[in-house]
One Martini backbone bead per residue (centre of mass of N, CA, C, O) as a GRO file, in nm:
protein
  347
    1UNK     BB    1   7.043  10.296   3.722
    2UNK     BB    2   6.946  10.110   3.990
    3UNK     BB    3   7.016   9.853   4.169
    4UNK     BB    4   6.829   9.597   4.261
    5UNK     BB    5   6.723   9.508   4.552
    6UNK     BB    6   6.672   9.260   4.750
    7UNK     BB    7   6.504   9.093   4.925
    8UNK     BB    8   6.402   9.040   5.226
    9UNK     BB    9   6.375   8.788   5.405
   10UNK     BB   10   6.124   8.910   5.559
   11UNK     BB   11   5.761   8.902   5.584
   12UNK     BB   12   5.538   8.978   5.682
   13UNK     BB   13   5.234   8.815   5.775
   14UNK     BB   14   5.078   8.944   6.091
   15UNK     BB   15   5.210   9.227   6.215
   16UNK     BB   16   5.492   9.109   6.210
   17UNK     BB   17   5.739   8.943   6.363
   18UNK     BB   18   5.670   8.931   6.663
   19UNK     BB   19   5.461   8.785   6.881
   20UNK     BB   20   5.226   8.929   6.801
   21UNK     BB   21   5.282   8.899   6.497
   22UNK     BB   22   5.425   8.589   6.432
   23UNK     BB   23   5.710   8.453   6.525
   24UNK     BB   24   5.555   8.235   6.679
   25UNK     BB   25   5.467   8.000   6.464
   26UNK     BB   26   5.601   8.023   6.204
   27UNK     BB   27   5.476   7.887   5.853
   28UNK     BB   28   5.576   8.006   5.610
   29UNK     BB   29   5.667   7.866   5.269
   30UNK     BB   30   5.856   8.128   5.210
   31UNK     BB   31   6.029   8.104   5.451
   32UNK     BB   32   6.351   8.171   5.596
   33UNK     BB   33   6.614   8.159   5.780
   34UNK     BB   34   6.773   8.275   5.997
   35UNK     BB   35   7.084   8.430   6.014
   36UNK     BB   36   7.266   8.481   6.304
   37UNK     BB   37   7.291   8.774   6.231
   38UNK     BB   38   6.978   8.850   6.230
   39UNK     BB   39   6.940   8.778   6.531
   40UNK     BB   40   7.124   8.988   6.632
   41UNK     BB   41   6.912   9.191   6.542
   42UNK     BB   42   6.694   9.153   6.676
   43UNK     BB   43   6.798   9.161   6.966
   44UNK     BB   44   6.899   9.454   6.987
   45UNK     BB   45   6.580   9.557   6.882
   46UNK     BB   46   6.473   9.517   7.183
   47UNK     BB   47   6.594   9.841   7.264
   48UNK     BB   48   6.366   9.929   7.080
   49UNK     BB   49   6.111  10.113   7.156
   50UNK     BB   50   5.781  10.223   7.174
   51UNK     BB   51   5.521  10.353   7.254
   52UNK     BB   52   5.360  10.126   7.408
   53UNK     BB   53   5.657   9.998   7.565
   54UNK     BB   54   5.747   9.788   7.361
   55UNK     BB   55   5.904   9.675   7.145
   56UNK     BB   56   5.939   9.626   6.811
   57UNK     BB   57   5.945   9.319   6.813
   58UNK     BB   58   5.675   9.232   6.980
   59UNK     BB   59   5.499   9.468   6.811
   60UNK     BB   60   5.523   9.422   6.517
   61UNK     BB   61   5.765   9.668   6.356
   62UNK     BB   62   5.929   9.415   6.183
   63UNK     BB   63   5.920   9.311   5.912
   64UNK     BB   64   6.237   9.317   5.805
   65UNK     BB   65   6.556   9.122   5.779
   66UNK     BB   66   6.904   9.210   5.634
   67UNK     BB   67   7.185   9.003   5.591
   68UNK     BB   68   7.509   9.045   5.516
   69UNK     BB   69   7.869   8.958   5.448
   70UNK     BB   70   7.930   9.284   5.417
   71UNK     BB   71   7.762   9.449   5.657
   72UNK     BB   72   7.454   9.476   5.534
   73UNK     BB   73   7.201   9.633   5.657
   74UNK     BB   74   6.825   9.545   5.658
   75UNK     BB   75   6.528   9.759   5.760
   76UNK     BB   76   6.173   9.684   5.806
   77UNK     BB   77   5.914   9.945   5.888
   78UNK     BB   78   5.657  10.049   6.036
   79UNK     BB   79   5.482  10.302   6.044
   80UNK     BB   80   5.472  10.606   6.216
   81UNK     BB   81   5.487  10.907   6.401
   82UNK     BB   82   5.823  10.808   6.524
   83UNK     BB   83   5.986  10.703   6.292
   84UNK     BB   84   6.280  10.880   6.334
   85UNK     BB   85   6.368  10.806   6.595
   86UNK     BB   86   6.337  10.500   6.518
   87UNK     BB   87   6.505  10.488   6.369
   88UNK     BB   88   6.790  10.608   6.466
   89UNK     BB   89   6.802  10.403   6.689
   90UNK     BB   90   6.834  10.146   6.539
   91UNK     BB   91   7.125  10.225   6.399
   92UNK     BB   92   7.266  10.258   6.702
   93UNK     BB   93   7.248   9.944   6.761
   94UNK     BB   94   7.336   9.824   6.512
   95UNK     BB   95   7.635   9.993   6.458
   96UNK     BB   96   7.751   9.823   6.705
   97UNK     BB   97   7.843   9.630   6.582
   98UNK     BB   98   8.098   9.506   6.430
   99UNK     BB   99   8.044   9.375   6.153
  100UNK     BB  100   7.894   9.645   6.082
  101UNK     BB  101   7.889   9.889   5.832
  102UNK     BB  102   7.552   9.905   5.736
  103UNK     BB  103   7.264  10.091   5.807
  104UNK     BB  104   6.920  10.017   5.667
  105UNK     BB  105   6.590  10.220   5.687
  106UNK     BB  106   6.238  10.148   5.642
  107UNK     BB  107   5.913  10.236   5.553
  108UNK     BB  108   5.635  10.086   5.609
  109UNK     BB  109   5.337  10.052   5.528
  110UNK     BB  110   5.023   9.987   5.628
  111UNK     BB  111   4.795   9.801   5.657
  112UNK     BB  112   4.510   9.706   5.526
  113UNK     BB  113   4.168   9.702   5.595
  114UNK     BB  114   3.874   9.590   5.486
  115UNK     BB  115   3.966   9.649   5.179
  116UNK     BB  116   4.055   9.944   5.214
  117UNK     BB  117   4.229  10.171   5.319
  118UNK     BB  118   4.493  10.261   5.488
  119UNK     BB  119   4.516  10.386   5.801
  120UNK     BB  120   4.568  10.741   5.901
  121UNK     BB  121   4.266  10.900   6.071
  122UNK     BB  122   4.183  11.143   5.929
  123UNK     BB  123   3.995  11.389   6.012
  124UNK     BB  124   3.974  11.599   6.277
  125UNK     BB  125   4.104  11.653   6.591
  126UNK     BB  126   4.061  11.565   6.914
  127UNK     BB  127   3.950  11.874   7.099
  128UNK     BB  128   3.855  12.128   7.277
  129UNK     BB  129   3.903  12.335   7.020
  130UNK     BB  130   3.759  12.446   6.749
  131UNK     BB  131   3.648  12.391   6.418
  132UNK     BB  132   3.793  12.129   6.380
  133UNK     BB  133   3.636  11.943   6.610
  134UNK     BB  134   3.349  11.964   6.484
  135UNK     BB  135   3.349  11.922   6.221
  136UNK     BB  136   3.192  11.709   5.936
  137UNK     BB  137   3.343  11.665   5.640
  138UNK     BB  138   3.595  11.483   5.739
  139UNK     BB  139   3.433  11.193   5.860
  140UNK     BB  140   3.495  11.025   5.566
  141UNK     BB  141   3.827  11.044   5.563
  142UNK     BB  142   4.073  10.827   5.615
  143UNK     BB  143   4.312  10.998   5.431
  144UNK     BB  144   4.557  11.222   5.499
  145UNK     BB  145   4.813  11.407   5.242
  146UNK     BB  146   5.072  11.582   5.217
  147UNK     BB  147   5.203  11.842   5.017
  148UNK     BB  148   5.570  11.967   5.053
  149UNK     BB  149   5.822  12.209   5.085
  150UNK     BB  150   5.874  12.519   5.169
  151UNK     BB  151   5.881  12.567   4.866
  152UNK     BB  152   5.856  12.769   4.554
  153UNK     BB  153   5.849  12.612   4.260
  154UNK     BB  154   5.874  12.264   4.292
  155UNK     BB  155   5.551  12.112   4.189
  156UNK     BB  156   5.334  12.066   4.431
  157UNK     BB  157   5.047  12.060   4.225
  158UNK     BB  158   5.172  11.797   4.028
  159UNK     BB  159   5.189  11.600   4.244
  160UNK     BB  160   4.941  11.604   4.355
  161UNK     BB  161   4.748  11.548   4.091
  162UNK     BB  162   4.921  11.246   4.035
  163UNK     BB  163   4.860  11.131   4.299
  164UNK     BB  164   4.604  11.145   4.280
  165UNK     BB  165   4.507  10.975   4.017
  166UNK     BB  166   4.620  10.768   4.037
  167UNK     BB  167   4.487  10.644   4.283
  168UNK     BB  168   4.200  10.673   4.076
  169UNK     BB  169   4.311  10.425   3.907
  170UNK     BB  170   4.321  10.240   4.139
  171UNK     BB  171   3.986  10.272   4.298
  172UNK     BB  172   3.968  10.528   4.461
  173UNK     BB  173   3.912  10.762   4.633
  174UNK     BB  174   3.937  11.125   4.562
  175UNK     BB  175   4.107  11.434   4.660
  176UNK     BB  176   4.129  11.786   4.663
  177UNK     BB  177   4.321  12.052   4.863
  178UNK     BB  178   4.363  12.401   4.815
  179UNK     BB  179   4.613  12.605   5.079
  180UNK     BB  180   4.642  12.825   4.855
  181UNK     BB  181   4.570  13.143   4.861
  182UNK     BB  182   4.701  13.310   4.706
  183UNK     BB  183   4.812  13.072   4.467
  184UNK     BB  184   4.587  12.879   4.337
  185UNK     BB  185   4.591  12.654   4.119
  186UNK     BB  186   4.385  12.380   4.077
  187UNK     BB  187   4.181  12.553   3.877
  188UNK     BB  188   4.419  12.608   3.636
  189UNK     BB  189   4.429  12.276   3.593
  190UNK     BB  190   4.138  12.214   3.681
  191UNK     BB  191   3.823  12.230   3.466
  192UNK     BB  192   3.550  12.205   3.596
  193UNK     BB  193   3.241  12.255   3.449
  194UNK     BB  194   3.112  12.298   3.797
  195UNK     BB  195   3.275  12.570   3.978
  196UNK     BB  196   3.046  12.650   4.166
  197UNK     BB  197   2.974  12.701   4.495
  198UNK     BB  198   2.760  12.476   4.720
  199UNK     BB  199   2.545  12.391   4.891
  200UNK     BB  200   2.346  12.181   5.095
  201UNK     BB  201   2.120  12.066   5.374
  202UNK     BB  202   2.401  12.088   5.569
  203UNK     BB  203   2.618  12.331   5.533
  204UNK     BB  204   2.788  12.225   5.304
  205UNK     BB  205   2.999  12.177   5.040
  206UNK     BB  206   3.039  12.129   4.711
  207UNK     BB  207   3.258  11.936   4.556
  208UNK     BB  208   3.396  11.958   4.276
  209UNK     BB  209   3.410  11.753   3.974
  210UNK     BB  210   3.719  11.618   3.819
  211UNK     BB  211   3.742  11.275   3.703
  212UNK     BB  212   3.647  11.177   4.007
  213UNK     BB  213   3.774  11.426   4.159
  214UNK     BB  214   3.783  11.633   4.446
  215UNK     BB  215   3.757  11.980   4.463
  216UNK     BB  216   3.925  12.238   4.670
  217UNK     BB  217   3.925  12.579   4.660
  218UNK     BB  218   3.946  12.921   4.644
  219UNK     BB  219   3.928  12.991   4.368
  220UNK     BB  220   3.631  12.945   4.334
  221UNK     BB  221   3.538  13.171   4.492
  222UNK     BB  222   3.803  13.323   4.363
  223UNK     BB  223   3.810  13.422   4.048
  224UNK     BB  224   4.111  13.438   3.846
  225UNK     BB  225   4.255  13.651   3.549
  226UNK     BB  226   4.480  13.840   3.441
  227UNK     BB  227   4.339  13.919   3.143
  228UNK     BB  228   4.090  14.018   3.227
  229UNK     BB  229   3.821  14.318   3.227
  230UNK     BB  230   3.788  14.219   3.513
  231UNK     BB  231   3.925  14.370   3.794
  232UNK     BB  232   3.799  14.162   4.020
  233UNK     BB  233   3.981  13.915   3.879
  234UNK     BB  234   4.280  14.095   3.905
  235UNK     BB  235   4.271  14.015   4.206
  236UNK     BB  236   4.425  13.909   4.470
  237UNK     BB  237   4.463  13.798   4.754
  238UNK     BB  238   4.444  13.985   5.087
  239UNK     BB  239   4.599  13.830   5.360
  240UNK     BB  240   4.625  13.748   5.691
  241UNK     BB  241   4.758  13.452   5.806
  242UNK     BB  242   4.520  13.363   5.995
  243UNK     BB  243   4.311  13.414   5.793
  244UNK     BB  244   4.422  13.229   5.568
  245UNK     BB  245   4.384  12.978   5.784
  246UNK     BB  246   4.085  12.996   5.844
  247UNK     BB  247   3.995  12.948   5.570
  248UNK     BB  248   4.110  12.649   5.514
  249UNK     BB  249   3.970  12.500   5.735
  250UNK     BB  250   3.684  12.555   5.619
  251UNK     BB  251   3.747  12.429   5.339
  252UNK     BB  252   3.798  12.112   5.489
  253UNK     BB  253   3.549  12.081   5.708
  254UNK     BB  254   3.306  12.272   5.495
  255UNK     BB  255   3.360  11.989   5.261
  256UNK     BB  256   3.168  11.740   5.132
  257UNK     BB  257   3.323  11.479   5.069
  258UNK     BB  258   3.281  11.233   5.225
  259UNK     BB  259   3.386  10.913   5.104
  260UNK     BB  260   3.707  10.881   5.135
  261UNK     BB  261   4.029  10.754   5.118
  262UNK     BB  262   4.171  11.029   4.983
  263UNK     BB  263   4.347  11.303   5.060
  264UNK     BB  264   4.502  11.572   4.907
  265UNK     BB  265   4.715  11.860   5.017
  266UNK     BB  266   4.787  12.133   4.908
  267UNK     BB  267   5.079  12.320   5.007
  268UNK     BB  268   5.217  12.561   5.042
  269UNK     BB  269   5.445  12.815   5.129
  270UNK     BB  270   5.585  12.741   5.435
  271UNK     BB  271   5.574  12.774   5.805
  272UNK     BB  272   5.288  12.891   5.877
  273UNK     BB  273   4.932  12.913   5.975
  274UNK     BB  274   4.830  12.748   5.788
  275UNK     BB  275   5.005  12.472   5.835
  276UNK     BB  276   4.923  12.493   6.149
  277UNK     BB  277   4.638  12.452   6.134
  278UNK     BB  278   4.603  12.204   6.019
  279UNK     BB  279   4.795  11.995   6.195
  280UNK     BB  280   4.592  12.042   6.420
  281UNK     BB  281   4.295  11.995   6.301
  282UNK     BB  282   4.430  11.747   6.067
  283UNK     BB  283   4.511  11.378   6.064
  284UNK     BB  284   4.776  11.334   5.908
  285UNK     BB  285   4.886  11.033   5.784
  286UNK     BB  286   5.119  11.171   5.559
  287UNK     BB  287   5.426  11.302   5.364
  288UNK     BB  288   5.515  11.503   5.139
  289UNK     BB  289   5.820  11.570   4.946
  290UNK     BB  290   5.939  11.849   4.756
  291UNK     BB  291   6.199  11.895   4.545
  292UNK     BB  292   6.552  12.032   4.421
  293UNK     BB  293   6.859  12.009   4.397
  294UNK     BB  294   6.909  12.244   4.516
  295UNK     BB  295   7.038  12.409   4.791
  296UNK     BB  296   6.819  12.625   4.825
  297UNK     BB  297   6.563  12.409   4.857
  298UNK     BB  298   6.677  12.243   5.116
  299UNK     BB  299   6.658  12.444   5.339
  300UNK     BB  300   6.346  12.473   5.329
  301UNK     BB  301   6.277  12.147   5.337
  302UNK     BB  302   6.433  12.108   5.635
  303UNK     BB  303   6.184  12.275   5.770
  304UNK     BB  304   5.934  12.065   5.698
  305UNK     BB  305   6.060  11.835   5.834
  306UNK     BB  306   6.042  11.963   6.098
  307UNK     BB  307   5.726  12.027   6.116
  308UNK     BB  308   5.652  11.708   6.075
  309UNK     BB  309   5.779  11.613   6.338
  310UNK     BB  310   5.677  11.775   6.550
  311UNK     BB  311   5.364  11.689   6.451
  312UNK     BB  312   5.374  11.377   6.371
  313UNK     BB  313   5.412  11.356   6.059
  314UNK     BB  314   5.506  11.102   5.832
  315UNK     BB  315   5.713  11.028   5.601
  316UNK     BB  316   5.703  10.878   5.281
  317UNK     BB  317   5.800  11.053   5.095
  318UNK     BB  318   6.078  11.210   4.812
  319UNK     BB  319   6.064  11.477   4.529
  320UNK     BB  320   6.253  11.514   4.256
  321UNK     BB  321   6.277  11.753   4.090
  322UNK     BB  322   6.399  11.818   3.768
  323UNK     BB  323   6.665  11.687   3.782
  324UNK     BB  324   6.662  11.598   3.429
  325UNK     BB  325   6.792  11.642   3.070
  326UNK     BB  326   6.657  11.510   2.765
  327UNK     BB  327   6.883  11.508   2.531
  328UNK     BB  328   6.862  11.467   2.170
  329UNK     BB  329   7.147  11.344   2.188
  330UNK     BB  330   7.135  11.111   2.452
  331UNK     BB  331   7.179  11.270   2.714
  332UNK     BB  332   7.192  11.354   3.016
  333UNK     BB  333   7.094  11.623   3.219
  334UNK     BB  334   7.212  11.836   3.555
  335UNK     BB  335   7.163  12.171   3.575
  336UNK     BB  336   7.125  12.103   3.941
  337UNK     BB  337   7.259  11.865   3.974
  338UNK     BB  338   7.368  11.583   4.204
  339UNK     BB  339   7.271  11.380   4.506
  340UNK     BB  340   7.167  11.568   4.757
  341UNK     BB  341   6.894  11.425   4.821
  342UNK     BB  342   6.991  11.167   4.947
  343UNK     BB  343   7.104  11.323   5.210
  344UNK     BB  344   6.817  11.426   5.293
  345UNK     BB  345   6.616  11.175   5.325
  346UNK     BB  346   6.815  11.073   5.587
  347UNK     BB  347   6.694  11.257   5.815
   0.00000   0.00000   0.00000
């Protein structure tokens, strides 16, 4: 296991460390002084600004600030949707002082606000057209978080599960959305007493729930089941990419989800018009990413994070599955591999 890093100088008080955010008159009895280095690491930060037009420091996106002695800079920033091109920024002023040796960006999520899940957009984006301008389904989801690979078979349908189910532990509402026709896993994973498909008198689909978490997959509407005697459930879906885009947006759009804190959205595999459908019309609050050790999946996981850069919606973290197996001998096995998903993850 990895050495814990000690923890940042400064955490934000409220709004971050900036004029606006409470810099000037910060007051706070765990508060410890910058010291000289820390300062000019502020100093040269004002020269990275932000969507709003005024600096990063100003606008207190910047949480804290750690300068050791030996040149590791250490800068956490609030999230934001064009989060890594500033990342990138912060690096490139900071990495320019002579003294620092590393420079190290992290970002940190949104505050709560009203005691409710951080606010991350939820609902469906704003447009001229399109079904998803209109509908209101998911009128009442504060966040939608993709969890996505663009790699088949890295277990993104398992990190979705776990990751709603925690969620759903920890008292928040959430739901989960399986966005992949061809090959829908949800329905096989989590088998709700009663999964059939009802509207409600508002013309919204009532989704299934189990174990307090709201599900809705394609699978619901056409159960498969290879082993069946029913020819009609042994077969596939079989649709071009529109129209199976298409699919998916409706069933985002027109099941009453209700008030949701997260909604939870487990991706296909690639970046064809399912991706692209879903990120145009739906306002996703940020991205999980799963991969696995290889090379292989590597490749096309570099594609995932690509398109969600394109689309503005910021990652929040990457899974790396698979990863090592625990053999009865006592040793720790990497049959994958290791060591290269750490540097995918810093692009």
């Amino acid at each position: 296991r990895r050495p814990r890093r000690p923890p940042l100088l400064l955490l934000r008080p409220r709004g971050g460390l900036g004029e606006r955010g409470g810099l000037r008159g910060l007051s706070s009895p765990s508060r410890k002084e910058f010291s000289e280095r820390e300062k000019e690491v502020l100093r040269v930060l004002r020269a990275v600004k932000a969507g709003s037009g005024g600096d990063i420091v100003y606008e207190g996106l910047v949480e804290g600030v750690r300068a050791t002695g030996d040149g590791l800079v250490s800068i956490s920033l609030q999230l934001t949707r064009d989060y890594r091109d500033v990342r990138r920024r912060c690096r490139a002023v900071v990495e320019e002082l002579p003294w620092v040796s590393t420079c190290r960006v992290t970002m940190a999520a949104a505050p709560r606000q009203g005691g409710g899940a951080a606010p991350g957009g939820g609902a469906t984006r704003k447009s001229s057209g399109g079904a998803g301008a209109e509908a209101d389904g998911v009128g009442g989801v504060r966040n939608i978080i993709a969890v996505s690979s663009c790699k088949g078979g890295v277990g993104k349908s398992t990190v979705s599960v776990n990751l709603a189910y925690t969620l759903r532990a920890l008292g928040y509402s959430v739901g989960i959305l399986d966005a992949d026709v061809h090959g829908p896993s949800i329905p096989t994973m989590l088998t709700p007493a009663d999964p059939v498909l009802r509207l409600n008198s508002k013309e919204l689909i009532i989704p299934p729930d189990y174990l307090g978490v709201k599900l809705m997959s394609y699978g619901f509407s056409r159960p498969f089941d290879p082993m069946s005697t029913d020819e009609s459930q042994r077969q596939g879906s079989i649709m071009r990419g529109p129209m199976a885009g298409g699919v998916v947006q409706r069933l985002a759009t027109t099941t009453d989800w209700g008030e949701l804190d997260y909604l939870v959205v487990d991706f296909p595999p690639g970046t064809g018009d399912v991706q692209i459908t879903l990120t145009q019309s739906l306002k996703f609050a940020s991205a999980l990413v799963v991969t696995t050790p290889q090379r292989l999946a590597h490749v096309d996981v570099v594609k995932g994070i690509d398109m969600f850069d394109k689309v503005k919606v910021p990652i929040i973290g990457m899974v790396e599955n698979m990863a090592y197996l625990d053999c009865p001998c006592g040793k720790r096995l990497h049959p994958f591999g290791s060591g290269k998903t750490e540097a995918l993850a810093e692009l």
